[in-house]
DRENTORKOL-3810 file (N, C-alpha, C; in nm, 4 decimals):
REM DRENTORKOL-3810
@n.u->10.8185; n.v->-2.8604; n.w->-12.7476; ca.u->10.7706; ca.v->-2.8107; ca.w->-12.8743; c.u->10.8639; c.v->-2.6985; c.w->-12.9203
@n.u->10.9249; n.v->-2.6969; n.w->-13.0556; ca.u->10.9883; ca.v->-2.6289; ca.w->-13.0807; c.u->10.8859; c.v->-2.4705; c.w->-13.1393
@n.u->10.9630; n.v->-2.3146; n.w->-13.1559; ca.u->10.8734; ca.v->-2.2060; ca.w->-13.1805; c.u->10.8777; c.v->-2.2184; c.w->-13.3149
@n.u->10.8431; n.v->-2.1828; n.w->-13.3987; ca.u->10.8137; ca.v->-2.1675; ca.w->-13.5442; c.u->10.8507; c.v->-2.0151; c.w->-13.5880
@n.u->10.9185; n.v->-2.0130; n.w->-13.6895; ca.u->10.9610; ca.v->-1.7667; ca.w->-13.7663; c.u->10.8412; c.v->-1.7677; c.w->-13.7218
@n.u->10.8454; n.v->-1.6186; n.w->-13.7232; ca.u->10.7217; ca.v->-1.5747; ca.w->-13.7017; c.u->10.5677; c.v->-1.5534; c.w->-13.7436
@n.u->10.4827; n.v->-1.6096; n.w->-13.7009; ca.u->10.3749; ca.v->-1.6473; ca.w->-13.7372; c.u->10.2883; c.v->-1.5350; c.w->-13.7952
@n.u->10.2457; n.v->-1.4574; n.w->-13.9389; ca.u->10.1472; ca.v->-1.3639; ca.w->-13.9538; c.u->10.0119; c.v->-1.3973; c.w->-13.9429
@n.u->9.9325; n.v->-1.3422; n.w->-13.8607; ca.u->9.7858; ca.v->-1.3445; ca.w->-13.7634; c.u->9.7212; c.v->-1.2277; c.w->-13.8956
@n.u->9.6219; n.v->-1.3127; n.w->-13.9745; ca.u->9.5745; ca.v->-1.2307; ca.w->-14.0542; c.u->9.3926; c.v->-1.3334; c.w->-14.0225
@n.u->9.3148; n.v->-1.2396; n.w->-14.0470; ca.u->9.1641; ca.v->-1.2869; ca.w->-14.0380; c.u->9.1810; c.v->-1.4194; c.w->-14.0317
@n.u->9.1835; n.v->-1.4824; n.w->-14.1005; ca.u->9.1810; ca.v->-1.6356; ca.w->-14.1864; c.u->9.2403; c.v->-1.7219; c.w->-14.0431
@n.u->9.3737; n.v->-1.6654; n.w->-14.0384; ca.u->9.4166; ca.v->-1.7598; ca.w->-13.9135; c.u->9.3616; c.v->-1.7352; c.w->-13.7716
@n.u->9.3362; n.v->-1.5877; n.w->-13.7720; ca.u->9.2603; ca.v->-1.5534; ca.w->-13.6313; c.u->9.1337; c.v->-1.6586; c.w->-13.6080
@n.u->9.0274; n.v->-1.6894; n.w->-13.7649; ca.u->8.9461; ca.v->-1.7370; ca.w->-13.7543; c.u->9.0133; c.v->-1.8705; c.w->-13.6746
@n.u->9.0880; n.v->-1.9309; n.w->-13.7125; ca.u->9.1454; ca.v->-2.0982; ca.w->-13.7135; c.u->9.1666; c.v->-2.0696; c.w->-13.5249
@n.u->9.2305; n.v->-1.9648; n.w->-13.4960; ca.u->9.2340; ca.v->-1.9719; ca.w->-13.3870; c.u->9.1350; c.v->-2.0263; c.w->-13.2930
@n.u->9.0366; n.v->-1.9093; n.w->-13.3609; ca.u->8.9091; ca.v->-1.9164; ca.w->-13.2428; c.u->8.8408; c.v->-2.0161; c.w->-13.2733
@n.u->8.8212; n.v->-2.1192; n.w->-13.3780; ca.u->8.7732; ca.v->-2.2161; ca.w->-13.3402; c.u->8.8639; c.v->-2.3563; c.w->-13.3007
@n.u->8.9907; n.v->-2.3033; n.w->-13.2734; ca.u->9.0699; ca.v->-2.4251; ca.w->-13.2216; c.u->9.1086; c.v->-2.5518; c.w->-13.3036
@n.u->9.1522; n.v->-2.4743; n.w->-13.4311; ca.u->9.2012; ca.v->-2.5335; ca.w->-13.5156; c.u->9.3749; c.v->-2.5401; c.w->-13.5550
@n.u->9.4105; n.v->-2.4026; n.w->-13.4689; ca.u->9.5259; ca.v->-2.4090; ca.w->-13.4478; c.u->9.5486; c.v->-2.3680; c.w->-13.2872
@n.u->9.6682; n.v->-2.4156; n.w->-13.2511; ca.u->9.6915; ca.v->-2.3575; ca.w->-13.1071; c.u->9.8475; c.v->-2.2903; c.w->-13.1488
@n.u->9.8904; n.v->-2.2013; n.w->-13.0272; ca.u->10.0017; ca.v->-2.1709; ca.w->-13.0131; c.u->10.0806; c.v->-2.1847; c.w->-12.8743
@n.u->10.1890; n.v->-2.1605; n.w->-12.8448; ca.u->10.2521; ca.v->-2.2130; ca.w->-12.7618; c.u->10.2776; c.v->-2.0300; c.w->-12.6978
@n.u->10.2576; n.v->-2.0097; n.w->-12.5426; ca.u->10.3282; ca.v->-1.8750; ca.w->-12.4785; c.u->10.4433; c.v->-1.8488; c.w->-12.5368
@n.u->10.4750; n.v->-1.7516; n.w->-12.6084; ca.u->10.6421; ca.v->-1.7590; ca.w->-12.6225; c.u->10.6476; c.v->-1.7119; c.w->-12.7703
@n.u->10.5306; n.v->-1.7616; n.w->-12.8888; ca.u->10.5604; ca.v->-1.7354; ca.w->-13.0059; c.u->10.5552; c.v->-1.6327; c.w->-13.0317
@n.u->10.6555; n.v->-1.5797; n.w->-13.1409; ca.u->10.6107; ca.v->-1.4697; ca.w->-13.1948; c.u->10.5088; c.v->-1.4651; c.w->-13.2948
@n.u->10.4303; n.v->-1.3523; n.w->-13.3376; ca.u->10.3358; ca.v->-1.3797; ca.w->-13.4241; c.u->10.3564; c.v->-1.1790; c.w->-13.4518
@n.u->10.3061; n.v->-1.1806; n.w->-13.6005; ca.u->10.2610; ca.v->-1.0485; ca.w->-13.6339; c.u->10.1211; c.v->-1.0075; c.w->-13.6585
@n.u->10.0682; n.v->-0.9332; n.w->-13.5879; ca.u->9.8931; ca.v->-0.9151; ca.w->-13.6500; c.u->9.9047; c.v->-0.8419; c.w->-13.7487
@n.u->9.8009; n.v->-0.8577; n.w->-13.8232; ca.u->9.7898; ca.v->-0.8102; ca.w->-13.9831; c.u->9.7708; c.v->-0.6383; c.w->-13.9687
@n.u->9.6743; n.v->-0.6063; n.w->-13.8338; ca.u->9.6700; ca.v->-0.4692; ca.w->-13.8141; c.u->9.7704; c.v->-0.4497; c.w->-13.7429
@n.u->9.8815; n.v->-0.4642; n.w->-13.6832; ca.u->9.9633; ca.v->-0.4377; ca.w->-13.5946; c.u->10.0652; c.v->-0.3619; c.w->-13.6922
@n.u->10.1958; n.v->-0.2942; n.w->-13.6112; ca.u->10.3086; ca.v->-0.2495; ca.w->-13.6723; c.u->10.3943; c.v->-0.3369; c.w->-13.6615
@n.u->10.3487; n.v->-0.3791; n.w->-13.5470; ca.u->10.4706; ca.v->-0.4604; ca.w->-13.4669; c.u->10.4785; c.v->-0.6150; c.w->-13.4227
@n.u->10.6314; n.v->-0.6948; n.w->-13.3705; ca.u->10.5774; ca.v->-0.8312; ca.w->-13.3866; c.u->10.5190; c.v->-0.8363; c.w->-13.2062
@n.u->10.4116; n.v->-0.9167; n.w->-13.1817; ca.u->10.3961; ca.v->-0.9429; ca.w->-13.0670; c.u->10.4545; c.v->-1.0989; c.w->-12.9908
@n.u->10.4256; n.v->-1.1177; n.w->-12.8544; ca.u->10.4935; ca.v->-1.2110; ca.w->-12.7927; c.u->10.3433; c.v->-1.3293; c.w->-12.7646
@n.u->10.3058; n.v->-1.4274; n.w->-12.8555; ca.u->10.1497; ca.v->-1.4643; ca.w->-12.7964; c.u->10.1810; c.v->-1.5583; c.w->-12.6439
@n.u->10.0607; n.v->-1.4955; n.w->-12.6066; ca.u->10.0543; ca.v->-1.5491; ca.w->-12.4855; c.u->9.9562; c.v->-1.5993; c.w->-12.4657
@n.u->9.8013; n.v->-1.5944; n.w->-12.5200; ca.u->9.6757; ca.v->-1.6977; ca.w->-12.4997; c.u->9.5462; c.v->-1.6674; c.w->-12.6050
@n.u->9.4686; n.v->-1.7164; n.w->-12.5744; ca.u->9.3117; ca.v->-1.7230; ca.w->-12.6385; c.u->9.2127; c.v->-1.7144; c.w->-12.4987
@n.u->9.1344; n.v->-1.6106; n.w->-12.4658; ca.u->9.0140; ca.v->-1.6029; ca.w->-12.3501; c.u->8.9474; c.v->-1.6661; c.w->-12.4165
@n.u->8.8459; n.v->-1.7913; n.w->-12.3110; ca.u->8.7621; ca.v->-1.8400; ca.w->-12.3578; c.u->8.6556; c.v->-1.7620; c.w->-12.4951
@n.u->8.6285; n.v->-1.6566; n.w->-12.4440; ca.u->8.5396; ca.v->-1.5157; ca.w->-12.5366; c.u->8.6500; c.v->-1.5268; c.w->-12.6502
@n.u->8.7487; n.v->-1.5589; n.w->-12.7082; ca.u->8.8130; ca.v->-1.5126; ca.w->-12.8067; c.u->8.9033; c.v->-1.4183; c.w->-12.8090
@n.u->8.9077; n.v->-1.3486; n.w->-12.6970; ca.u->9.0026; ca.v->-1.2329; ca.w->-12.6875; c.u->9.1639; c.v->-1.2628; c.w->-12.6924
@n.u->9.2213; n.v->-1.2558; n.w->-12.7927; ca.u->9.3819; ca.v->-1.2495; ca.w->-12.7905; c.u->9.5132; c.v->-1.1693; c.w->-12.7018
@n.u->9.5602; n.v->-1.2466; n.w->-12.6403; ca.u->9.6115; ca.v->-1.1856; ca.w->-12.5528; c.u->9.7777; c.v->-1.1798; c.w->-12.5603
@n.u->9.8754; n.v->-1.0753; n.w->-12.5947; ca.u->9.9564; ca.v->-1.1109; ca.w->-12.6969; c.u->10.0618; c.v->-0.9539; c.w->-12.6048
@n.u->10.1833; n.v->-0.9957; n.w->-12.6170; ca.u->10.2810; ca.v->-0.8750; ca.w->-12.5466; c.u->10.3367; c.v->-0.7987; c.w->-12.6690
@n.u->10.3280; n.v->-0.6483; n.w->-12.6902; ca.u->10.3373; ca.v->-0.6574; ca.w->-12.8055; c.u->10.5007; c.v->-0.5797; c.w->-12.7656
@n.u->10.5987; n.v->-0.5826; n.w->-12.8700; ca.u->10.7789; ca.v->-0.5612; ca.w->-12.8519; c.u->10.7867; c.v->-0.4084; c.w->-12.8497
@n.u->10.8024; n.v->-0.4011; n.w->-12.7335; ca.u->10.8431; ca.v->-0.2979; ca.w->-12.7190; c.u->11.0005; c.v->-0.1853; c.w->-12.7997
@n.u->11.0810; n.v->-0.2749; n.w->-12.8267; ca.u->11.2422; ca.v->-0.2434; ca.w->-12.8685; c.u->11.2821; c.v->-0.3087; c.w->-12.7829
@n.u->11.2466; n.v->-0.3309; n.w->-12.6194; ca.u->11.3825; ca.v->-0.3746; ca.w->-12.5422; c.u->11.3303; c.v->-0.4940; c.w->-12.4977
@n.u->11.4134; n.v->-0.5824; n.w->-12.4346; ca.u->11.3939; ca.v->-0.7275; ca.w->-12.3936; c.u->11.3508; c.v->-0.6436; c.w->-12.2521
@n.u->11.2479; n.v->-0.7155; n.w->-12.2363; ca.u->11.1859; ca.v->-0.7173; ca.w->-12.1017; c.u->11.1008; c.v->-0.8650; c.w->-12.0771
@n.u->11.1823; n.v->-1.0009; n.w->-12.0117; ca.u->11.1637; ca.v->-1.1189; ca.w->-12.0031; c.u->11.0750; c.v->-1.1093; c.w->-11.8543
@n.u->11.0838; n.v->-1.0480; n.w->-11.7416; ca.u->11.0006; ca.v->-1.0276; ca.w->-11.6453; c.u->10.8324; c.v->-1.0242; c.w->-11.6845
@n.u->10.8143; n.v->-0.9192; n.w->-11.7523; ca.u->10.6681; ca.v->-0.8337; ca.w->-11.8145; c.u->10.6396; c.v->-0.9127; c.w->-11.8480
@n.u->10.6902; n.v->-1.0227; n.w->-11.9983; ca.u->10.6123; ca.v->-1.1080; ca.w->-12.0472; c.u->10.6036; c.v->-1.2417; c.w->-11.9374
@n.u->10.6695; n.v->-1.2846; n.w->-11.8475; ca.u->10.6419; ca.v->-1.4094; ca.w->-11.7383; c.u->10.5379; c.v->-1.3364; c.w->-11.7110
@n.u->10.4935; n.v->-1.2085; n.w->-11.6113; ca.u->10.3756; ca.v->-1.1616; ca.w->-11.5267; c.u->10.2721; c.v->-1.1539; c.w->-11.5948
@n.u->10.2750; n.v->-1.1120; n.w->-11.7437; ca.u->10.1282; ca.v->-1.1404; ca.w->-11.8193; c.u->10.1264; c.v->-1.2838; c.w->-11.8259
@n.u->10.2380; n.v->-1.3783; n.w->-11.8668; ca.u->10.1685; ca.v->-1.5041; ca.w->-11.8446; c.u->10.1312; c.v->-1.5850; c.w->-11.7052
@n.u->10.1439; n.v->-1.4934; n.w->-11.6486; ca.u->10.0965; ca.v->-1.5558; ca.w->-11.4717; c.u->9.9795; c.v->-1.5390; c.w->-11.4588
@n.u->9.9440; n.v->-1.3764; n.w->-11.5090; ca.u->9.8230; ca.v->-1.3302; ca.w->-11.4918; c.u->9.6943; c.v->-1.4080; c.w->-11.5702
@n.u->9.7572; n.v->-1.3851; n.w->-11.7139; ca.u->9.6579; ca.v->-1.5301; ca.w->-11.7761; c.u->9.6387; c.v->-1.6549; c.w->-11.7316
@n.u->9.7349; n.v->-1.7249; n.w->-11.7283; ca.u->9.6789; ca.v->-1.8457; ca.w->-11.6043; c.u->9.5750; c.v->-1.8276; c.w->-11.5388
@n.u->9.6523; n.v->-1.7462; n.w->-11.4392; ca.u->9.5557; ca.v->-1.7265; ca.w->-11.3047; c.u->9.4124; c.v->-1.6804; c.w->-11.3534
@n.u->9.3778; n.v->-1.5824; n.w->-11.4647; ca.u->9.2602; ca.v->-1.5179; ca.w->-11.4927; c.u->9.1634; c.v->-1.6285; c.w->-11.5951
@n.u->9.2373; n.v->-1.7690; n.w->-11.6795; ca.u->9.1785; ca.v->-1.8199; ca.w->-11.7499; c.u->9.2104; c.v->-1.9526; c.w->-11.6932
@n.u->9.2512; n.v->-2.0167; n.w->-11.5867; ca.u->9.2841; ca.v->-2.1554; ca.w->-11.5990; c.u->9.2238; c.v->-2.2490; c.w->-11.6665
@n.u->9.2939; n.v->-2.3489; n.w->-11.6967; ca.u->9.2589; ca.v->-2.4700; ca.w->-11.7730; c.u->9.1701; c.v->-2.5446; c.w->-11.7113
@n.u->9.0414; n.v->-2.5863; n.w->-11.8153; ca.u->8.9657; ca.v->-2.7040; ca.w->-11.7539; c.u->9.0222; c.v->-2.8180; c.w->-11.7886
@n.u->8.9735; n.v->-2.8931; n.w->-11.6504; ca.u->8.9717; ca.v->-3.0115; ca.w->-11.6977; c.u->9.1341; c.v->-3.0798; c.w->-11.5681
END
């Protein structure tokens, strides 16, 4: 799957999120509407909670693998 510019996360799409009308892929960038900054998405908690690395200035490719380990491990997939 290829990433898409960066995605702006405003109510409307958050909604689409949470009812799984859209998905995203670990890796995208996306901007939240309250944010300053662009973040790195990394999942949806079953509860809805967005779980997202937000850019620091510097490439740090480690940090964002270990949050996505941690999500895995903390939400695995059913099924």
């Amino acid at each position: 799957m290829r990433y898409l510019p960066t995605i702006n996360v405003d109510n409307a799409l958050c909604e689409a999120l949470h009812r799984g009308q859209l998905r995203l892929q670990p890796g995208q960038w996306i901007k939240l509407a309250w944010s300053d900054r662009k973040s790195r998405w990394v999942g949806l908690t079953p509860d809805g909670t967005i779980w997202a690395r937000h850019w620091t200035g510097k490439h740090d490719p480690k940090a964002f693998t270990n949050l996505c380990r941690n999500f895995r491990t903390s939400f695995p997939l059913e099924g």
